[in-house]
DRENDO-1510 file (C-alpha; in Angstrom, 1 decimal, always signed):
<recs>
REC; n; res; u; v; w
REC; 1; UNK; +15.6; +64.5; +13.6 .
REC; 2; UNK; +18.1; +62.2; +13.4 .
REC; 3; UNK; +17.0; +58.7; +11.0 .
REC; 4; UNK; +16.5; +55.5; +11.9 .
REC; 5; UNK; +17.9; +52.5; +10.3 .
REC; 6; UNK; +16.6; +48.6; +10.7 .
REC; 7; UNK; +19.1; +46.5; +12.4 .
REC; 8; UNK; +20.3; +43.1; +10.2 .
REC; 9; UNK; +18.8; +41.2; +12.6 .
REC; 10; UNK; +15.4; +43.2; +12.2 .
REC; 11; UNK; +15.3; +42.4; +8.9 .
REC; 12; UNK; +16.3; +39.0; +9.7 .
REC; 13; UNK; +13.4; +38.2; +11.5 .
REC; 14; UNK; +10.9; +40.1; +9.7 .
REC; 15; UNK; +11.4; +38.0; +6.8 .
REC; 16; UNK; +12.1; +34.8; +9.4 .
REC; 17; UNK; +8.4; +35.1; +10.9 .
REC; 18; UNK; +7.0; +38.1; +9.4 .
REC; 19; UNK; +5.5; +41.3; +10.1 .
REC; 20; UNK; +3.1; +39.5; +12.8 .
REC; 21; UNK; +5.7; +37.5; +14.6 .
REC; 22; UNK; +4.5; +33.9; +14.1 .
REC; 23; UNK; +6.2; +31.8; +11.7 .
REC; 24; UNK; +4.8; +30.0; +9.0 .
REC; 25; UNK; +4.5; +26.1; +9.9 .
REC; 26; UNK; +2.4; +23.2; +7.9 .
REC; 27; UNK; +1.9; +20.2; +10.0 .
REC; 28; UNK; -0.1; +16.7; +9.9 .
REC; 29; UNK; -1.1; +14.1; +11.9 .
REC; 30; UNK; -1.1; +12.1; +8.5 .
REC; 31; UNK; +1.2; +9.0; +8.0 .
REC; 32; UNK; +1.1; +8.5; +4.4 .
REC; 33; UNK; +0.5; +4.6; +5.2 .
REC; 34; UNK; -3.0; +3.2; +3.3 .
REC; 35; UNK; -4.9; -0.2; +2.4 .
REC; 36; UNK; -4.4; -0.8; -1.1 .
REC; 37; UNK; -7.1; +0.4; -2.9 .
REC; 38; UNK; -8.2; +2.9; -0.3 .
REC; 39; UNK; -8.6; +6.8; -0.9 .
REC; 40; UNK; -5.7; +9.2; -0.4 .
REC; 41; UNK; -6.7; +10.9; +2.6 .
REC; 42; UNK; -3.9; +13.6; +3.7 .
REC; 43; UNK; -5.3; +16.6; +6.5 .
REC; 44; UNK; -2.6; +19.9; +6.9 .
REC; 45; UNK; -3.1; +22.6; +9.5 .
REC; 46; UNK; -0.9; +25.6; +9.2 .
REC; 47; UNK; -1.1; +29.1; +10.7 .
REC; 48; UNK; -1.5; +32.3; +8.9 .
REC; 49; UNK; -3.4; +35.7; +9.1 .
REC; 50; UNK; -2.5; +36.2; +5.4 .
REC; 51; UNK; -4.2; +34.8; +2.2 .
REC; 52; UNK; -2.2; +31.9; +1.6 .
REC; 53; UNK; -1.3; +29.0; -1.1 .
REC; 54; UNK; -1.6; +25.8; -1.2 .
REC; 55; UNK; +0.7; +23.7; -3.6 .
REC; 56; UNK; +0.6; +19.9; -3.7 .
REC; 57; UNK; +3.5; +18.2; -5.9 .
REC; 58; UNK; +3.4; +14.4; -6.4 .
REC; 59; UNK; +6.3; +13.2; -7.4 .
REC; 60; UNK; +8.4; +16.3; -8.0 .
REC; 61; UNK; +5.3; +17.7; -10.4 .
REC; 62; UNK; +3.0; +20.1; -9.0 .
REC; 63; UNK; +0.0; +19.2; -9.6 .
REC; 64; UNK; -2.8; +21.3; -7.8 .
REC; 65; UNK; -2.8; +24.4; -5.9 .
REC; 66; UNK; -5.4; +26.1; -3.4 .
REC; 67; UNK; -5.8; +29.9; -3.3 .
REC; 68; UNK; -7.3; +31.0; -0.4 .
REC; 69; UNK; -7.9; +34.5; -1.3 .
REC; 70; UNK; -10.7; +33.2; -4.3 .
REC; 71; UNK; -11.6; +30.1; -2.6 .
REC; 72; UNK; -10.4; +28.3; -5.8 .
REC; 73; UNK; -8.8; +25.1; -6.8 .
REC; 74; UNK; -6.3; +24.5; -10.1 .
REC; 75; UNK; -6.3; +21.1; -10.7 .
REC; 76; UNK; -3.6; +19.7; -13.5 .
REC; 77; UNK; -5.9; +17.6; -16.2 .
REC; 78; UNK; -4.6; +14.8; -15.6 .
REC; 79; UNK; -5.6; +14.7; -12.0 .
REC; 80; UNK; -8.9; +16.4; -12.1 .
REC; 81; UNK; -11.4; +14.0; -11.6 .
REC; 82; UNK; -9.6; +12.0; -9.0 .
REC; 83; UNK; -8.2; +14.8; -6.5 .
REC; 84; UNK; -10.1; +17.1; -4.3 .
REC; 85; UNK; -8.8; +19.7; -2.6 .
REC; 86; UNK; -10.6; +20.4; +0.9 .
REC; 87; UNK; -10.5; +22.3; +4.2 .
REC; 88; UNK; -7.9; +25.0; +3.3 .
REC; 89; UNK; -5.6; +23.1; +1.0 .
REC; 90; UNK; -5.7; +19.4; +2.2 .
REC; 91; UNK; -6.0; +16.8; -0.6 .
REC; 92; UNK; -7.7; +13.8; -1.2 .
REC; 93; UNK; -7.3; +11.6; -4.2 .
REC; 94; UNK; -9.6; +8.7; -5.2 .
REC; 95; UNK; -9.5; +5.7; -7.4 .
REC; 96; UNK; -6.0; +4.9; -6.5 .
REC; 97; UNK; -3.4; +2.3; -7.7 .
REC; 98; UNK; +0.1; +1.5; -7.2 .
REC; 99; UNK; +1.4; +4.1; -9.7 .
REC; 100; UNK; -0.3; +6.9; -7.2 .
REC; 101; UNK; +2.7; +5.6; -4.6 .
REC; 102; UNK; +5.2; +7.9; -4.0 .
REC; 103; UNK; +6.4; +11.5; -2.3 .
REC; 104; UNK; +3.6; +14.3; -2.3 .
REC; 105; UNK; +5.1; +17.6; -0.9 .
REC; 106; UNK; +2.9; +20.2; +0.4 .
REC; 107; UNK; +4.0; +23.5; -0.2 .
REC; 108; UNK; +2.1; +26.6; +1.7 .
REC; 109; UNK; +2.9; +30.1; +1.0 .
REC; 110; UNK; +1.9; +33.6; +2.3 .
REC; 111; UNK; +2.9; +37.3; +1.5 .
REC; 112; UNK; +5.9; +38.4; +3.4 .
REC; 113; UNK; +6.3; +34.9; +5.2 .
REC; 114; UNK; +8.9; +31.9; +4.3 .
REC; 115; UNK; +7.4; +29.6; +2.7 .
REC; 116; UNK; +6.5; +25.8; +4.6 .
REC; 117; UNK; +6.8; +22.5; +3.2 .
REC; 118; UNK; +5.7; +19.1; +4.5 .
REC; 119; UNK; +6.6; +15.5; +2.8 .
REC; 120; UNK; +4.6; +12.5; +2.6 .
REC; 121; UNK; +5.8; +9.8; +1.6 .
REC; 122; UNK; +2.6; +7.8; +0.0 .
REC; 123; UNK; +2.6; +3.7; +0.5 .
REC; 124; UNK; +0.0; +0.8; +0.1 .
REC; 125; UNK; -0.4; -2.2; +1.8 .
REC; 126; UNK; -2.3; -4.9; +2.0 .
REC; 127; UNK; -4.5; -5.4; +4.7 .
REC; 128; UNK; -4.0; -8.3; +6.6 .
REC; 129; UNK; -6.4; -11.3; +6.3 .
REC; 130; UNK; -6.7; -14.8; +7.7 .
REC; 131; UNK; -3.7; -15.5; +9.3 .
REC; 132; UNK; -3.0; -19.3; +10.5 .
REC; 133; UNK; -0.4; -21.8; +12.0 .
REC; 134; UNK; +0.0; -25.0; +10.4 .
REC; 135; UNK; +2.2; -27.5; +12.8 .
REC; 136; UNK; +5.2; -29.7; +11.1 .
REC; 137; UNK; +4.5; -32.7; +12.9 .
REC; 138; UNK; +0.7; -34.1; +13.5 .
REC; 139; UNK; +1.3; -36.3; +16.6 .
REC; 140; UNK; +3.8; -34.7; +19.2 .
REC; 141; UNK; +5.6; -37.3; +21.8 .
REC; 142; UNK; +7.7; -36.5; +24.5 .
REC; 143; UNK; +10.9; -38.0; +24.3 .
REC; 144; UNK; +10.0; -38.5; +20.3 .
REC; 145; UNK; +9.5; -36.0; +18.5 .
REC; 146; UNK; +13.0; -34.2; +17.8 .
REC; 147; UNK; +11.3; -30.7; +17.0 .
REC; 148; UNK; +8.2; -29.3; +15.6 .
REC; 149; UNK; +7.8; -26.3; +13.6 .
REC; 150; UNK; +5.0; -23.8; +14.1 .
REC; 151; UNK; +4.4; -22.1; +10.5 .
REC; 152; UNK; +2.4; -18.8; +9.9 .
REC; 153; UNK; +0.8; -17.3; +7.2 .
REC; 154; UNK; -1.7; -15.0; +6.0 .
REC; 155; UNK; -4.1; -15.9; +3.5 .
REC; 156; UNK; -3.3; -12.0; +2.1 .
REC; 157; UNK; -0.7; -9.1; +3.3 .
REC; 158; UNK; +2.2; -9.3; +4.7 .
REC; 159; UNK; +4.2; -7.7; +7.8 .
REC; 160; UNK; +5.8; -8.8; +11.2 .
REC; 161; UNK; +4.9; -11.7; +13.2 .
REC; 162; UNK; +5.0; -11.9; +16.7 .
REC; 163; UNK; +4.2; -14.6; +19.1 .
REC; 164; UNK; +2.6; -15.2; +22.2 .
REC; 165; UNK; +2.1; -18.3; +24.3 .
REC; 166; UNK; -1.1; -18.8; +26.6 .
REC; 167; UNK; -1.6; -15.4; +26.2 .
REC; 168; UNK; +1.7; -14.2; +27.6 .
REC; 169; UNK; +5.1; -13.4; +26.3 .
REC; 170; UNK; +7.3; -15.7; +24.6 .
REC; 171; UNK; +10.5; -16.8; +26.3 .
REC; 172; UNK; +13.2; -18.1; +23.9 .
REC; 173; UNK; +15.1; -19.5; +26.8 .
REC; 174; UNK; +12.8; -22.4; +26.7 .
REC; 175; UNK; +14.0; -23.9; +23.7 .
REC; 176; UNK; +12.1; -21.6; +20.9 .
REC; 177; UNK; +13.6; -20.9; +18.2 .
REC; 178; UNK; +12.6; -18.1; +15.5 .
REC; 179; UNK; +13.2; -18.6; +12.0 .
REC; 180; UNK; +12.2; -17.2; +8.5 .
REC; 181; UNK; +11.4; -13.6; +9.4 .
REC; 182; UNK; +9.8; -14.5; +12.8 .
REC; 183; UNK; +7.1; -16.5; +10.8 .
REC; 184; UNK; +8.2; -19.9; +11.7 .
REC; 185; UNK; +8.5; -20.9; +15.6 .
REC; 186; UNK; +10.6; -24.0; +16.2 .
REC; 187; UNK; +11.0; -26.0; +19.5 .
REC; 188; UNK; +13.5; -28.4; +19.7 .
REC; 189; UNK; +13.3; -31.4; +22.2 .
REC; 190; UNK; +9.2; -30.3; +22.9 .
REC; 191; UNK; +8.0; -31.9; +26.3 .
REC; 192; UNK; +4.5; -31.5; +27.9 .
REC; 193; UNK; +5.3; -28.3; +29.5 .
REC; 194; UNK; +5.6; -27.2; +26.0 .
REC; 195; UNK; +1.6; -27.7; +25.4 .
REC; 196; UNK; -0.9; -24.9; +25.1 .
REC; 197; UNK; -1.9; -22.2; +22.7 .
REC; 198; UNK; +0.2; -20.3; +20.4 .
REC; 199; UNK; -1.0; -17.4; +18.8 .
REC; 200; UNK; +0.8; -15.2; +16.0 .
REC; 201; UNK; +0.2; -11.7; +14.5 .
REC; 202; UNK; +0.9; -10.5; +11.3 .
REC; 203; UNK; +0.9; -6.7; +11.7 .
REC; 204; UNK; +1.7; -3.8; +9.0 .
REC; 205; UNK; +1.1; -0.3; +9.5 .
REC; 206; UNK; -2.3; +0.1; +8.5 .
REC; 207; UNK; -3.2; -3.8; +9.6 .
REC; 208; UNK; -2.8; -6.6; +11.7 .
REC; 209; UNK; -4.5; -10.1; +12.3 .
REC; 210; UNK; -3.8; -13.1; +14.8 .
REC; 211; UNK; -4.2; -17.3; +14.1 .
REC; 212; UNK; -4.4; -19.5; +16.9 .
REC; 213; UNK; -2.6; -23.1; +17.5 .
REC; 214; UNK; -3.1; -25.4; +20.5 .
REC; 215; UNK; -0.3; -27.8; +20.6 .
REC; 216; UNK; -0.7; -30.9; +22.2 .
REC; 217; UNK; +2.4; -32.9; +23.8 .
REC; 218; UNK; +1.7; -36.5; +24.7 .
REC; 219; UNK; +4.3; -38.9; +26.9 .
REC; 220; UNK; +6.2; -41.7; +25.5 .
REC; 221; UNK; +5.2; -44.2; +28.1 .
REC; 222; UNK; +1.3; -43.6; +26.4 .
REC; 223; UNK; +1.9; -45.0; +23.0 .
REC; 224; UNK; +0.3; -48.0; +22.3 .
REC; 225; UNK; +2.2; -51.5; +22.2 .
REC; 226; UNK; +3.3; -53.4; +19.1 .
REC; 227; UNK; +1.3; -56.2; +17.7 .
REC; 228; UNK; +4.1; -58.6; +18.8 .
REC; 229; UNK; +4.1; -56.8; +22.5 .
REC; 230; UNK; +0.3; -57.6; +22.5 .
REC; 231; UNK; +0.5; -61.2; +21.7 .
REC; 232; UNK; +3.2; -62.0; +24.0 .
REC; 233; UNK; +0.9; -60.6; +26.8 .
REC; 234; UNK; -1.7; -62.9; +25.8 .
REC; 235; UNK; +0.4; -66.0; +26.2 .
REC; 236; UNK; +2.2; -64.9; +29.2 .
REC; 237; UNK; -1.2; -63.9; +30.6 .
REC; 238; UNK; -2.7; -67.6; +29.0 .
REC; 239; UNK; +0.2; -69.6; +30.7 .
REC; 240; UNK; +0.0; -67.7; +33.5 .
REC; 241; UNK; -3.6; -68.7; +34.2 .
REC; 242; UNK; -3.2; -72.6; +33.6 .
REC; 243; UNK; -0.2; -72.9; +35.6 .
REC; 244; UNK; -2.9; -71.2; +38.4 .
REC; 245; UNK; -5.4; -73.8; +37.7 .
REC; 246; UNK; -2.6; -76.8; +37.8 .
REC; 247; UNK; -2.3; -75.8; +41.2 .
REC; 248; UNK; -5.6; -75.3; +42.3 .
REC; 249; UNK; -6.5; -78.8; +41.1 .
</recs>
């Protein structure tokens, strides 16, 4: 009986997807984006028939491992009473700061599979808090007022603003302008069809929050007359009314 030999690609693909046929493959549905302050939460699926390993390195160091095979965790020191490993090898870390920032690579292994690695790349932000428009001008005239800025801020975090006026779209072909990172809205020339409410968001990937502004446009023609335009009324109207007696007389 003649002997059979394994084909390059064979072996190719045993060690490829091994003996079963289904390659090894870590996956998350896990960002990596968190509120400052807030636990380190990051969930891995993967899919193997084999007792597997679990390695988590944070920046470059590994620093715990999951053995399925025991059930067990090994934790380096220095992490052990703020990282949990959980649910087959995903990690959690409490107590965090901005030194915990930075790439965590997960690293599952099984016997006679490839090995899978995922990356994470671990950021904070602040949440996004009290966010408000402060106007330029206080009084806006028709025919005035050259321009008036629309300013916003947020009392904490940062991100992108965007802006939207009675409730819809803005349309920049009406004379806005956006300046300083989208936070400031400028409209040159503002007329009465230029009233109404302005709302802004501040948004970040784990955040957002919105201010409100309702800008009020008055015409020229209503602002009130001089004190010299007032007394020449009066006299006009004074003079005006004795002449009408004269003649009634």
């Amino acid at each position: 009986m003649g002997r059979h030999l394994a084909l390059p690609w064979t072996l190719l693909l045993l060690q490829s997807f091994g003996r079963d046929g289904v390659a090894l493959n870590v996956t998350s549905n896990d960002t990596g984006n968190f509120i400052t302050g807030q636990d380190i939460i990051l969930n891995i699926n993967y899919n193997t028939v084999k007792n597997g390993t679990v390695s988590w390195s944070i920046n470059s160091t590994v620093r715990a491992k999951w053995i399925q095979s025991c059930n067990s965790s090994d934790i380096s020191p220095s992490y052990i009473q703020k990282l949990v490993l959980f649910d087959k090898g995903s990690l959690r870390i409490t107590g965090t700061s901005a030194t915990d920032e930075g790439p965590y690579t997960v690293t599952v292994s099984a016997i006679d599979e490839m090995d899978s690695s995922l990356t994470f790349m671990v950021t904070f932000y602040d949440k996004v808090e009290s966010v408000s428009i402060n106007s330029s001008v206080a009084e806006v005239k028709e025919g005035v007022t050259p321009l008036v800025k629309l300013t916003c801020t947020a009392l904490k975090g940062n991100g992108e603003a965007t802006w939207q006026w009675t409730g819809g779209p803005l349309n920049i072909t009406n004379g806005f302008f956006l300046l300083d990172g989208n936070k400031t809205l400028q409209i040159n020339q503002p007329k009465r069809t230029n009233a109404g409410n302005y709302t802004c968001t501040i948004t970040n990937p784990v955040s957002s929050a919105k201010g409100d502004y309702t800008l009020n446009v008055s015409s020229s023609s209503s602002s009130s007359l001089s004190p010299g335009a007032i007394a020449r009324n009066v006299i006009v109207s004074v003079l005006g009314a004795v002449l009408l007696i004269g003649i009634i007389v």
